[in-house]
N, C-alpha and C positions, 0 to 999 in steps of 0.2 A: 589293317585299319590304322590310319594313323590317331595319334594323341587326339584328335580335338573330333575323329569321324563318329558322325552317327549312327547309335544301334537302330537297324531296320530290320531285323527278321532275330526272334527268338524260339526256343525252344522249350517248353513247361511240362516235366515230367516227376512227380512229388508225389511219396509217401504221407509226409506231414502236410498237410493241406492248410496247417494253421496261416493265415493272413494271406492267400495266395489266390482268391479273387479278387482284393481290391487292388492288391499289387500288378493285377494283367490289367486290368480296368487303368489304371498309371499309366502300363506302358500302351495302353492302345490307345488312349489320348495322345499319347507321343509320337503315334504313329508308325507303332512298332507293331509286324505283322508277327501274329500268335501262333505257334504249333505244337501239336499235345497228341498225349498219347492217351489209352486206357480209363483208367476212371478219373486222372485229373482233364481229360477232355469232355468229359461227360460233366462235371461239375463246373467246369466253365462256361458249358453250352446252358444251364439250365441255370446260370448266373446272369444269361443278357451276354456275356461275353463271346465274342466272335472270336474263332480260333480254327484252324485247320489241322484234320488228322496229320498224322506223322504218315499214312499211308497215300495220301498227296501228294508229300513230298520225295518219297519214295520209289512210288507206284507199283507197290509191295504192298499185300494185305501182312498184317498182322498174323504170327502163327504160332502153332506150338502152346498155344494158352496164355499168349503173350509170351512167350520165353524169349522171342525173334521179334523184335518192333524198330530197333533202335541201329542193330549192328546192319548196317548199311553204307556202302561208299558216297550215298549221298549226303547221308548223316556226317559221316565221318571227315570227309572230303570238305561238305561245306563249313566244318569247324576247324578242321588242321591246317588248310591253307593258309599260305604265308601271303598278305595283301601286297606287300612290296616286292615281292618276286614274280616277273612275268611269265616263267613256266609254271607258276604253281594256278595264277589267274589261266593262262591260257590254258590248260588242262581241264580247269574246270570247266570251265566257258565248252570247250568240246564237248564235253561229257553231260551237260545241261545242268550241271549241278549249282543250288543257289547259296549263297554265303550266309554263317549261320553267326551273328556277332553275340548271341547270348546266349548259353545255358544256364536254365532252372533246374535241379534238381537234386533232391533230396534220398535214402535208398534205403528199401526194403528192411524194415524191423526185426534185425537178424537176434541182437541180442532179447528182444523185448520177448520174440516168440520161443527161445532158447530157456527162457527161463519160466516159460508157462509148468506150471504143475506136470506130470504125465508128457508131456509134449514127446512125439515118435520123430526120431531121426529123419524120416521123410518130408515132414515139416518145416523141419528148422533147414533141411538140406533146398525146399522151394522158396524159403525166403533168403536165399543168398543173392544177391543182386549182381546182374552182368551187366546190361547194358548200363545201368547209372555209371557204375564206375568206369566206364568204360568213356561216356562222353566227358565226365567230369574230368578223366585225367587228360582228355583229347584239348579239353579249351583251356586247361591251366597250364598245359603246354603251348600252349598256342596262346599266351595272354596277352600277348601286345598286340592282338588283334580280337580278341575275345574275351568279352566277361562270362566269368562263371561261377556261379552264387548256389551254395547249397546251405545255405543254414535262413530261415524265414524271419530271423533276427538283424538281419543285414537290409529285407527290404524297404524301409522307407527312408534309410540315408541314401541307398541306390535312385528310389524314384525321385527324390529331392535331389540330389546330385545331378540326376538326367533331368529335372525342369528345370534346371539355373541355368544348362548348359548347352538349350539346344536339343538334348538326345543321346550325350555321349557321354562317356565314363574315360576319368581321367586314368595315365597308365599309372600313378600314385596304387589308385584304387585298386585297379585291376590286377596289380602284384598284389595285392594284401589277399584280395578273392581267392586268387590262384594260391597264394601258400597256405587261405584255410582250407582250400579244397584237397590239398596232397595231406593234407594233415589229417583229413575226414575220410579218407581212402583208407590211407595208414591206419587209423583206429581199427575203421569197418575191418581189412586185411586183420588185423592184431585179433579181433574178437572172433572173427572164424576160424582162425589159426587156435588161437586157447582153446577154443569151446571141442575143436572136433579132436586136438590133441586128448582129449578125456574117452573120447568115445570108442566104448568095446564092440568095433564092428559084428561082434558075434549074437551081440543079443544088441545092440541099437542101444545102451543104457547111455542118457546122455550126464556132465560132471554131477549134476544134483543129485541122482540116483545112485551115482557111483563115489562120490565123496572122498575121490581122490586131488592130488597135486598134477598139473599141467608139467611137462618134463622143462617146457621151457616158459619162465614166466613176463608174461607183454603184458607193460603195463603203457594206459594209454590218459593223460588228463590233461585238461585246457586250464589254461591259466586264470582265474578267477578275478584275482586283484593282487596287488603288490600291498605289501605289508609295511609301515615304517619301519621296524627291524622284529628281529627274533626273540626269544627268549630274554635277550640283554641286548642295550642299546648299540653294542659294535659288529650284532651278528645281522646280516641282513637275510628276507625273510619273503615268501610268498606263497598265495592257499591257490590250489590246484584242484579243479571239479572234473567227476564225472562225466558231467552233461546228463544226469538223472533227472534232476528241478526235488530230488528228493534228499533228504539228510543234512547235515551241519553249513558243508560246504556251499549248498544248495539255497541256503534259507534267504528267507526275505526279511532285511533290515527295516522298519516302521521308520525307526526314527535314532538320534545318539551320534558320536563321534565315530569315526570308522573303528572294527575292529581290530584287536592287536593281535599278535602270535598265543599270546599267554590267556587273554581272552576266549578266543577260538576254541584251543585246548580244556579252559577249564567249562566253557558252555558243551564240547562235548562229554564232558564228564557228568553235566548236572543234566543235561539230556538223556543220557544212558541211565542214570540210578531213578525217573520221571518213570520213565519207560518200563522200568521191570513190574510197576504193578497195574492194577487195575481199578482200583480206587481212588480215588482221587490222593493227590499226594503233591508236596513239595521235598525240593532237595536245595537247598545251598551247599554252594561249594567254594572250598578258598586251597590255591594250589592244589589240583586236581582230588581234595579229598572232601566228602562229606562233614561240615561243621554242626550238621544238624537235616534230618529228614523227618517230618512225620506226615500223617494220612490224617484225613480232616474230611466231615461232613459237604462243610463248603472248603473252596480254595484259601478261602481267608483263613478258617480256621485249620487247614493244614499248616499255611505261611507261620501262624500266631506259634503253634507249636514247634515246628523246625528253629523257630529261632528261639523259640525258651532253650535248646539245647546249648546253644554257646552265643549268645551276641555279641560277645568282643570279638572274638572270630568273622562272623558275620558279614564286619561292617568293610564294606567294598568287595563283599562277594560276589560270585555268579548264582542265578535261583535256575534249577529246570524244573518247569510242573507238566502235566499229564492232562490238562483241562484249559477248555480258555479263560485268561483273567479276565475277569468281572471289573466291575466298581466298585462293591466290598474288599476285593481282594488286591487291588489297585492303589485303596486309601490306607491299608496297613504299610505295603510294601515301599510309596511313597516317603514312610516316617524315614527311611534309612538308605544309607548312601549304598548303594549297588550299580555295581559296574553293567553286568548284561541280565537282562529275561528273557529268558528261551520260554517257549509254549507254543503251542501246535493253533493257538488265536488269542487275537487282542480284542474285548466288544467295544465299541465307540466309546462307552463310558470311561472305560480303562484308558486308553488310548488319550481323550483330551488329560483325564486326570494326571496323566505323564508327561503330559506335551510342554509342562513347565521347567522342567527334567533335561535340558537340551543335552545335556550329555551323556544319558541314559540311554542305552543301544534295549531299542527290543526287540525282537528277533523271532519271528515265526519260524518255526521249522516242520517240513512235513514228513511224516516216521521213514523211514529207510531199513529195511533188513542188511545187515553188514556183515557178508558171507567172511571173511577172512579178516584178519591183524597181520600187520607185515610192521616191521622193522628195523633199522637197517643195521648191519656191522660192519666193519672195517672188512672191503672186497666182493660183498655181500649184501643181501637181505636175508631175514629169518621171516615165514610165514605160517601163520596156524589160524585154524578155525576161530570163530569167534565165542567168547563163552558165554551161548544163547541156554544152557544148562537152567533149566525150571525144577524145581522140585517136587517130588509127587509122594502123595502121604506114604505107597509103597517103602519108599527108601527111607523113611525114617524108621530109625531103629531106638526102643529105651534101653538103654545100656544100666543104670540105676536101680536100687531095689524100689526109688520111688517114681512114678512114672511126671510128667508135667500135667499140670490143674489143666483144664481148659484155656484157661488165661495165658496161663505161662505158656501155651502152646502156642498162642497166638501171636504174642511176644516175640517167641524164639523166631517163625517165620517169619514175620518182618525184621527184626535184626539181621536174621541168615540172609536176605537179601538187600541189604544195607552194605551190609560186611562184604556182602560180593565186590563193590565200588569202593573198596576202602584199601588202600596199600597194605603192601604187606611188608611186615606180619602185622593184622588187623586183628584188632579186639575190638567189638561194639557192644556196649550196653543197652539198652531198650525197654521201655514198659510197649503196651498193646501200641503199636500204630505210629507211635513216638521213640526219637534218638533219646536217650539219654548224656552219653559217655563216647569218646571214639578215639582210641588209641592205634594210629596210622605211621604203617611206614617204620618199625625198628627192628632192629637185629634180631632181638628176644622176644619170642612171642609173653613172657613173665614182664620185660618191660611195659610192653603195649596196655599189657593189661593193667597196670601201675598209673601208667600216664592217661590211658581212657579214664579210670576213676581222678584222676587227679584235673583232669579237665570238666566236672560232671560240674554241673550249674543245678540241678534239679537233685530232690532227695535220691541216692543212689540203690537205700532200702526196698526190698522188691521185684530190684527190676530182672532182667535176662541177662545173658553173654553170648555174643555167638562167635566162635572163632574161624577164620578164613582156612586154616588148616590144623592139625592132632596138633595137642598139646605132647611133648618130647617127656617130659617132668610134671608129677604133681604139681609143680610150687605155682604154677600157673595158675589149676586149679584154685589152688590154697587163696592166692592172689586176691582171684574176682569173689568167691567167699565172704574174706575180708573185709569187700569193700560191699557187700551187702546184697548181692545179686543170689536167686534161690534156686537158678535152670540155667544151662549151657547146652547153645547147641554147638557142633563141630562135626568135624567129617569121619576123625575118627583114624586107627592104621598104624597107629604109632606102637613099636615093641613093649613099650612101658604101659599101654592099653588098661592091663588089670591094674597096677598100679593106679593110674588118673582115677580109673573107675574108683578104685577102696577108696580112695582121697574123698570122691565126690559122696560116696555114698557117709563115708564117715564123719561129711559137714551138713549130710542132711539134703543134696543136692539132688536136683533131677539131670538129668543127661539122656542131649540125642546122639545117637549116629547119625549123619545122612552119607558117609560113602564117596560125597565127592567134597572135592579142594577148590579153592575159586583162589588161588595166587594170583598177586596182579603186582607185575615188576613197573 
């Protein structure tokens, strides 16, 4: 096909069926004759759209449960041919075979059904897709005579480009299709490869079940947008997606200046500490650390309390919450200059009350479970589980002769999950529901706990401690005492253990165990 020929005969074979009637409806106003397989021919048929089975074309039924539809030399033939080479047309031409200038097609949900609950290797092994891959790599090898479109995000610059033009797709285009299609292969190939390198052919257990490491690790992400730079204005910088529609990378910008590197990083920080509870709840965050979180009846009056904990801190921070912002909760957060809002929804009222805000990014995000953390090293990446670690009243332990009031218990577990999101070594102080204190990020766990009190804005009498990991030395203990707090939780493990304990019990202190560490480098 040369640069400027018209596509007159396609092919429509799709998984994701999103936008992929009106798109044949396009092309058959163009005059582009439609051929379909399986159930996307059946939903075109019952669409008003005319289209011809793939066994038409063929003259091959369909077999095997569909397994066999696709791999055909007419198929194959009518898409590999080279148009400017006369044995490759006269070959055809003998063989009756018709030219195929378009492939549609989208493939089988290898990862989506991989990751179903329970899901049996048999499963996951009948959504591995043959024929798609199989045409798709036929016409993006073949692109200067063939378009091949696999993502439903491309169709209406395609049908717009083919009405400006006649019917044809320029070779600009056609190379950009073709390198996302090798690219979309490559993933799909990437994700069958990981997923079945886990799998203990002996009992079919697939990686979820077996919660092991892939021997070799394929990672596969599309480039999202380009970033003005990194971390610091001389490093340059770009966020790389999934292709989920779910998590950070994912989210849908409302409104605001593009996002930056530092940005990014700290909304998923204040997304992640939103996330760990269930009540309604706010987190700011300034350099990836908690300046204040607490829980609140409405959103608003979670906001009101997150920022009683540090407002200097505060101001140009990122907020994650757990609820959609309202108009109540819109007209407090309005009062102060904030870089991003992440929330899982904005309601109209929210949303005008911002729209004055031009440069306030707000930022929907929809939840994501985020199996692993990876890192990179010099030669290297380092990769580990994510720490999804919930605490269950089992594990807690009173180590103390006095045990925590109801209160102070209530305390302690919201701080213990605050402290999760807080560098280490982390001290957090907390009344019920609310930060108090948050000493992030130093060497000495006896510092942290110095500088949490020394940052406290709110009386510090009363409140809790919770420590991200054992306390090594009383003097830690002694520390948060000092500074007025009457329960500590922590994990506990440390050789000095009786020690800490006499400490606490001799200020009069409650203390939990819970057994685990929540380190966060």
């Amino acid at each position: 096909m040369s640069p400027a020929a018209k596509i007159q005969r396609a092919i429509l074979s799709v998984t994701d069926k999103t936008g992929l009637v009106e798109f044949a409806r396009r092309l058959a106003k163009l005059g582009v004759e439609l051929i379909s397989t399986g159930g996307t021919a059946k939903l075109l048929r019952e669409s008003g759209v005319a289209v011809k089975d793939i066994s038409d074309l063929t003259g091959f039924p369909e077999m095997l449960d569909g397994r066999v539809k696709t791999l055909h030399p007419k198929v194959h033939g009518g898409i590999l041919h080279r148009r400017s080479d006369p044995r490759h047309t006269s070959a055809i031409a003998e063989h009756g075979i018709l030219p195929i200038d378009m492939v549609v097609v989208n493939l089988y949900a290898f990862e989506k059904t991989a990751a179903k609950p329970g899901v049996h290797l048999d499963e996951v092994i009948e959504n591995i897709d043959i024929g798609g891959p199989s045409m798709i790599r036929s016409a993006a090898k073949n692109y200067q005579d063939v378009a091949i479109v696999t993502s439903p995000a491309d169709y209406d610059a395609i049908a717009e480009e083919m009405g400006k033009s006649g019917g044809s797709l320029s070779l600009a285009t056609r190379w950009r299709l073709a390198q996302k299609a090798f690219a979309t292969t490559a993933a799909y190939d990437s994700a069958i490869a990981s997923t079945l390198d886990q799998v203990n052919p002996q009992d079919f257990k697939l990686p979820e079940a077996q919660g092991g490491f892939p021997s070799v690790l394929r990672l596969s992400f599309k480039k999202a947008l380009d970033l003005r730079y990194g971390e610091n204005p001389h490093q340059k910088a770009a966020m790389y997606s999934d292709g989920s529609r779910t998590g950070v990378a994912n989210a849908h910008q409302l409104q605001g200046k593009e996002l930056s590197y530092n940005n990014i990083v700290d909304l998923q920080a204040a997304w992640d500490l939103a996330q760990e509870f269930d009540e309604t709840v706010c987190a700011i965050i300034k350099h990836t650390n908690p300046c204040g979180a607490a829980s609140g009846k409405t959103l608003a009056e979670a906001y009101k309390r997150a920022l009683e904990c540090d407002p200097v801190s505060a101001f140009g921070g990122v907020i994650g919450v757990n609820s959609t912002v309202d108009a109540e909760a819109a007209e407090e957060m309005h009062k102060l200059f904030l870089e991003v809002i992440a929330a899982p929804a904005f309601d109209e009222a929210a949303k005008a009350k911002f729209a004055s805000k031009k440069n306030l990014r707000l930022v929907e995000v929809k939840a994501a479970p985020q199996r692993w953390v990876l890192k990179n090293v010099s030669g290297g990446i380092l990769v580990q589980d994510t720490d999804v670690h919930s605490l269950r009243e089992a594990e807690l332990k009173v180590v103390t002769k006095r045990p925590p009031t109801p209160e102070e218990k209530r305390a302690l577990l919201f701080a213990w999950k605050v402290c999760k999101h807080v560098k280490s070594n982390a001290i957090v102080y907390a009344r019920e529901g609310q930060t108090v204190g948050v000493g992030a990020g130093q060497m000495s766990r006896v510092d942290a706990a110095k500088i949490g009190a020394m940052k406290a804005q709110l009386p510090l009498k009363g409140t809790v401690a919770a420590s991200d990991a054992f306390f090594p030395f009383p003097d830690g203990v002694e520390e948060i005492a000092n500074a007025g707090a009457t329960a500590i939780i922590q994990p506990g493990g440390s050789q000095r253990d009786p020690e800490v304990i006499a400490a606490a019990d001799r200020l009069g202190l409650a203390m939990l165990f819970t057994g685990v560490r929540h380190f966060r480098h």
